[in-house]
N, C-alpha and C positions, 0 to 999 in steps of 0.2 A: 325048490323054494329058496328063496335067497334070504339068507341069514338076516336078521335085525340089528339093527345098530343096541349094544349096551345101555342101558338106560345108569349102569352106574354114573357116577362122577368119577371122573380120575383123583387119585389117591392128592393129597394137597402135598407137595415138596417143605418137608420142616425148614424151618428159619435156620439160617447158618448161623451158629454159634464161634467167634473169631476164638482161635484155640489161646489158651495160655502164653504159649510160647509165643507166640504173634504178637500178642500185644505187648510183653516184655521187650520185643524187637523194636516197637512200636516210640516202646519209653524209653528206649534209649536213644533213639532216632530225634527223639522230642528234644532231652534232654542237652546232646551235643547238641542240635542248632538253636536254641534259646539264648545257652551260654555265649553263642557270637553276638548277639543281640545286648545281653548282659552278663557281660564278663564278672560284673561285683557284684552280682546281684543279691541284697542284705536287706535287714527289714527296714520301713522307710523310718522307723519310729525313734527318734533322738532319745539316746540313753548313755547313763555314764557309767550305772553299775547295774549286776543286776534285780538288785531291787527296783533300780529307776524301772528300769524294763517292764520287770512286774507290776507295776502302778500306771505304767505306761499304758502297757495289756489290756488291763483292765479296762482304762478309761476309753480305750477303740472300740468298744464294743459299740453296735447302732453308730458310730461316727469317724470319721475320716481321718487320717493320721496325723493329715496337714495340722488339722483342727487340735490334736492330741500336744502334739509341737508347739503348737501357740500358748498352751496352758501348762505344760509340765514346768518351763521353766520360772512361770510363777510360784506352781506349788513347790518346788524343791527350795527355790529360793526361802519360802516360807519355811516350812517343813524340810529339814535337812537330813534328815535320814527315820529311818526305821520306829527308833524311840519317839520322836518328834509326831507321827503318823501316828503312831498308836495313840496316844494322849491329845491328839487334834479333839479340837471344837467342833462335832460334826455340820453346824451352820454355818460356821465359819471357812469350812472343806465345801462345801456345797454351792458355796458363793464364786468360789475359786475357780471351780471345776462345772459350773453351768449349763457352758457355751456348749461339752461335749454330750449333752442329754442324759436324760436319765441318772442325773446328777444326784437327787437322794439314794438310792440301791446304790451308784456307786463311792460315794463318800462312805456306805454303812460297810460295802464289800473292803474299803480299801483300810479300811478304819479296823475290821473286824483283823484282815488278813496281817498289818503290822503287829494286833495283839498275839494273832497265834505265833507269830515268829519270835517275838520276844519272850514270849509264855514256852515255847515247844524245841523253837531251834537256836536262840541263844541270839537271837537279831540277825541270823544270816539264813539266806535264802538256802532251799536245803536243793541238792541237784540229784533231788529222784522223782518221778514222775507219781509214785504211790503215796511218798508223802506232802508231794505240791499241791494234788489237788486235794487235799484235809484241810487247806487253806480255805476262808470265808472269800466266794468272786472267783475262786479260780477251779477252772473245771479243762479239759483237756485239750481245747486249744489254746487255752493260754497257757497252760504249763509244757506244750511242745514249744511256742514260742519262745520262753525263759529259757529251756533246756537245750535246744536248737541253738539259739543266738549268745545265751551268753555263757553256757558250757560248753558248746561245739556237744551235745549230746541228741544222738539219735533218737529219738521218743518215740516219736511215731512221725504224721504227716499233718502240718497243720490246714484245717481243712473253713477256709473263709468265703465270702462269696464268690470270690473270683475262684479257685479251686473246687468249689462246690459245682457252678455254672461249666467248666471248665473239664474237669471229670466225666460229668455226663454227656458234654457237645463230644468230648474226643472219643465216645465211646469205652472208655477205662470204667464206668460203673452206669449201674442204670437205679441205684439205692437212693433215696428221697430223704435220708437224715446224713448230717454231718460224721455222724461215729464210723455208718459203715459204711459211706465214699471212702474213709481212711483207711478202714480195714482195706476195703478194695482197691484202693492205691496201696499201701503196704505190701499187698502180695504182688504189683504190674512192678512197683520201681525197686533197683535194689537199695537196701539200709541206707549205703554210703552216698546215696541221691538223696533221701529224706526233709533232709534241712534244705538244701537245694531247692529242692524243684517246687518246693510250695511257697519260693522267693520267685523261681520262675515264672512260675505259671500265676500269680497275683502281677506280676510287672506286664508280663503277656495280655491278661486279661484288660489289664487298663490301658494299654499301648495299642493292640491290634483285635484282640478277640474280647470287645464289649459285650453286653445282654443285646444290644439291638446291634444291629447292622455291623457284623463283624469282615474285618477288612481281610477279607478271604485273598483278594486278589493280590495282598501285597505281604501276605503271611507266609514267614520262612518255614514253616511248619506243614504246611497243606497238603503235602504227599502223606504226612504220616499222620494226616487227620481225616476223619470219615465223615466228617462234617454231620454230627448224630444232631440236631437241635434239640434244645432242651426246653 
C-alpha cells in the first residue's frame, strides 16, 4: 500500500534576524558615504552661542529651520541674552516668535528655561545632559542637540523626523517612539559617529531619502540600504 502524503504543514522558516555585527558594518558603510555627500555637515539652525542654540531648539519644534532663522534674529536683537529672556513680556515673546507655531507653549518654555538658568546655573548653559533637561521646553532631543553642536559633546543620537523615518526604512530599528530608535541607534553607530550621523542622515533625508518617493536610484547609500519602508 503506498504511503500517504503528510497531512502536516511544513515547519514555517523564522524570519532572519540581520546579526548585530551586520548592521554595525552597515553604519559605517552609511556613515563614510554620506560624508562625500556632506563633508560639513552641521545643524542647519543659525546660532551664535549656545544659548542662541538652545532657544533655537526649542523654537523647531513642529517647524522648519528655515522658518526658525527668519525669527531668531529678531528675537535676540530684542532680547540679548539670557537675563533679557528670562524677564521678557511673554506677549510680547509670542508676537515675536509666531510665524514658528505653537508660539504660546513655546515663549512659556523658553521664558521658563532662561529663569532656570539664571535661578540654577548662574546664566550659562550647563554641558550635561542630566541637568539640561531640568530645564522648562527642553527634553532629550534638544539637549543632544546643544550638547552635540555647541559642546562637541556626545549625548546621545538626536533623533528628528528625518532620523526617525530614516532608522526604520534602513532597518537600524523597528521601535515606534523617538527615545528607543536612539537607544537603537546608540548601540548600530559608534559614540564618536553620534553628533554626525544624525546631521547626516537629516541632510540625507531631505536631499535623497524623503517620506514619499525616495530617490533610490540616485542614492549613494543603496547597497547598504534594505530599503525596509516605514
Amino acid at each position: 500500500m503506498a504511503a500517504t502524503p503528510s497531512s502536516k504543514k511544513p515547519a514555517r522558516t523564522a524570519t532572519r534576524t540581520e546579526p548585530l555585527e551586520k548592521k554595525r558594518e552597515r553604519a559605517l558603510a552609511i556613515v563614510k558615504a554620506l560624508r562625500k555627500d556632506f563633508p560639513e555637515a552641521r545643524t542647519a539652525l543659525t546660532h551664535g552661542s549656545p544659548f542662541q542654540l538652545l532657544v533655537a531648539t526649542i523654537l523647531s519644534a513642529q517647524c522648519t529651520d528655515e522658518r526658525v532663522n527668519m525669527v531668531t534674529p529678531v528675537l535676540f536683537a530684542r532680547y540679548d541674552g539670557v537675563a533679557a529672556l528670562a524677564g521678557a513680556d511673554q506677549a510680547e515673546l509670542e508676537e515675536i516668535i509666531r510665524s514658528t507655531g505653537f508660539f504660546r507653549m513655546k515663549a512659556k518654555s523658553i521664558i521658563g528655561c532662561s529663569k532656570g538658568l539664571m535661578e540654577r546655573f548662574g546664566g550659562e548653559v550647563p554641558s550635561s545632559i542630566a541637568e539640561l533637561i531640568t530645564l522648562p521646553g527642553v527634553g532629550r532631543k534638544t539637549a543632544n542637540v546643544v550638547l552635540g553642536q555647541a559642546f562637541g559633546i556626545a549625548s546621545g543620537v538626536v533623533v528628528d523626523t528625518h532620523v526617525y523615518r530614516l532608522a526604520r526604512r534602513m532597518g537600524f530599528s523597528k521601535e515606534k517612539t523617538p527615545e528607543r530608535i536612539e537607544q537603537d541607534l546608540m548601540e548600530v553607530f559608534p559614540k564618536r559617529t553620534w553628533i554626525e550621523i544624525s546631521n547626516l542622515l537629516i541632510l540625507h533625508g531631505r536631499r535623497t531619502c524623503p517620506a514619499r518617493k525616495p530617490k533610490c536610484d540616485v542614492c549613494r547609500i543603496r547597497e547598504a540600504c534594505p530599503k525596509i519602508m516605514s
